[in-house]
C-alpha positions as a Markdown table, in Angstrom:
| # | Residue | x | y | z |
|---|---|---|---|---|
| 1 | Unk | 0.0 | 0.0 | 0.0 |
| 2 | Unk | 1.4 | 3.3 | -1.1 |
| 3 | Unk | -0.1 | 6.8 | -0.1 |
| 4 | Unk | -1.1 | 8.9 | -3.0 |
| 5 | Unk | -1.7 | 12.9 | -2.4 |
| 6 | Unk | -2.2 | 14.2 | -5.3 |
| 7 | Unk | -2.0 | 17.7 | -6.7 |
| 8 | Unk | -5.0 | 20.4 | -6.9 |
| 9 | Unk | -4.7 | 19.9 | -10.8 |
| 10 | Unk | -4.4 | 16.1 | -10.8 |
| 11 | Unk | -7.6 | 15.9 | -8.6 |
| 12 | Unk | -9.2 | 18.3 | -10.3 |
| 13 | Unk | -8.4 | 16.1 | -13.9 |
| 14 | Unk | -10.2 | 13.1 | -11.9 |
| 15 | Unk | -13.1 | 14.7 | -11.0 |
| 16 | Unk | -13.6 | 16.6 | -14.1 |
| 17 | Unk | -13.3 | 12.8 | -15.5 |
| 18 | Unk | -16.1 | 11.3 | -13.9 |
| 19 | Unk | -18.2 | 14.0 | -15.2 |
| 20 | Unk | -18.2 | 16.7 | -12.6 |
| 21 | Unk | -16.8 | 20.3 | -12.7 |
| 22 | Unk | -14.1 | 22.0 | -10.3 |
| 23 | Unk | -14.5 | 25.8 | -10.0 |
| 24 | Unk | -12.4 | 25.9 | -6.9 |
| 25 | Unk | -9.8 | 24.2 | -5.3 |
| 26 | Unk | -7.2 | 25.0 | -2.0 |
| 27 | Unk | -4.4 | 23.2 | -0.2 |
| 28 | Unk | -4.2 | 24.2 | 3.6 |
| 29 | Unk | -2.3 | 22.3 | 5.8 |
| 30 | Unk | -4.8 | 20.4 | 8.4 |
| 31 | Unk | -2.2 | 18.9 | 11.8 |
| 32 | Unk | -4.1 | 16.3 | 13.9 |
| 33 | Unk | -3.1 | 17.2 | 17.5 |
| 34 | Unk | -2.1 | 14.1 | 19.6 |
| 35 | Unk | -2.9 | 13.2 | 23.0 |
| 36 | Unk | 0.0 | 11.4 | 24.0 |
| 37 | Unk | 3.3 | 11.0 | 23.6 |
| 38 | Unk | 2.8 | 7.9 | 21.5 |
| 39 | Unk | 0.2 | 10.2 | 19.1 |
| 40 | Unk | 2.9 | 9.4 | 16.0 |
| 41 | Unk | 3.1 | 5.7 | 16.6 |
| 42 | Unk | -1.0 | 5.3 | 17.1 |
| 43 | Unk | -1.5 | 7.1 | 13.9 |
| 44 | Unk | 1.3 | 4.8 | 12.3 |
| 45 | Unk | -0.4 | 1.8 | 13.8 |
| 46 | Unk | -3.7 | 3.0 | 13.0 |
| 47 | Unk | -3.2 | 3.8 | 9.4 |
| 48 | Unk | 0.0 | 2.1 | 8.1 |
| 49 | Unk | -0.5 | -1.4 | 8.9 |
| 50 | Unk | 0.4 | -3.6 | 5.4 |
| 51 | Unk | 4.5 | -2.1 | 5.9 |
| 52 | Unk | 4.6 | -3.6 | 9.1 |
| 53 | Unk | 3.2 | -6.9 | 8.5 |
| 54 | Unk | 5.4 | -10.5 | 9.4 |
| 55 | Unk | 7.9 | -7.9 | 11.3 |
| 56 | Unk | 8.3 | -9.0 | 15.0 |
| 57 | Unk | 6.9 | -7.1 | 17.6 |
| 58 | Unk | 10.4 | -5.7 | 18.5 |
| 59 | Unk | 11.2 | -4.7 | 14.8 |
| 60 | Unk | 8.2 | -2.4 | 14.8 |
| 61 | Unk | 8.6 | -1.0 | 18.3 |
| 62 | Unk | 12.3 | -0.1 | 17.0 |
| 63 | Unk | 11.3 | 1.4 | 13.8 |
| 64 | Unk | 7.8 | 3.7 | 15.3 |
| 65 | Unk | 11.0 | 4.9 | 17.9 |
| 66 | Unk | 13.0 | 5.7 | 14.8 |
| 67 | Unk | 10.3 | 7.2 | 13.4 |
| 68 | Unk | 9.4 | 9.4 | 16.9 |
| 69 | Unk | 13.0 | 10.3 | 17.0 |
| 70 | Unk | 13.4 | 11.6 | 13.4 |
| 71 | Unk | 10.3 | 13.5 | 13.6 |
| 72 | Unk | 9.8 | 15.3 | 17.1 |
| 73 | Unk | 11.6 | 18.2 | 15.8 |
| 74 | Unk | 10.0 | 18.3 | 12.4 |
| 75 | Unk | 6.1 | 17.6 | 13.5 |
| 76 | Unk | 5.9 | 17.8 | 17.2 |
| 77 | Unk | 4.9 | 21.3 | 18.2 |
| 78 | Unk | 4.1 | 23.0 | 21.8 |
């Protein structure tokens, strides 16, 4: 499974497409505040499963730490 965000005019080709019109489009960035400390792995857990599958328990504890680790500075915000 690959994540695919595509551009305001790529969308806009697809909708057009199936036969309806765009007159307006807008990218805004939309962060979803976490809870917990452990917000970035229960959103990795939650929504990034197939990566992850026939890894051991400890291979994915070690790589959503990676993960945390790479990104506090880069998404984590007070």
């Amino acid at each position: 499974m690959m994540f695919y965000f595509p551009s305001i005019g790529e969308y806009a080709n697809i909708i057009d497409a199936h036969g309806l019109k765009t007159d307006y489009a807008v990218l805004f960035d939309r962060p979803t505040p976490q809870k917990t400390a452990d917000g970035l792995i229960d959103w990795i857990r939650m929504f990034s499963k197939t990566p992850f599958e026939g890894l051991s328990e400890e291979m994915k504890e070690d790589i959503f730490n990676e993960c945390r680790a790479r990104l506090e500075g880069k998404l984590f915000h007070s």
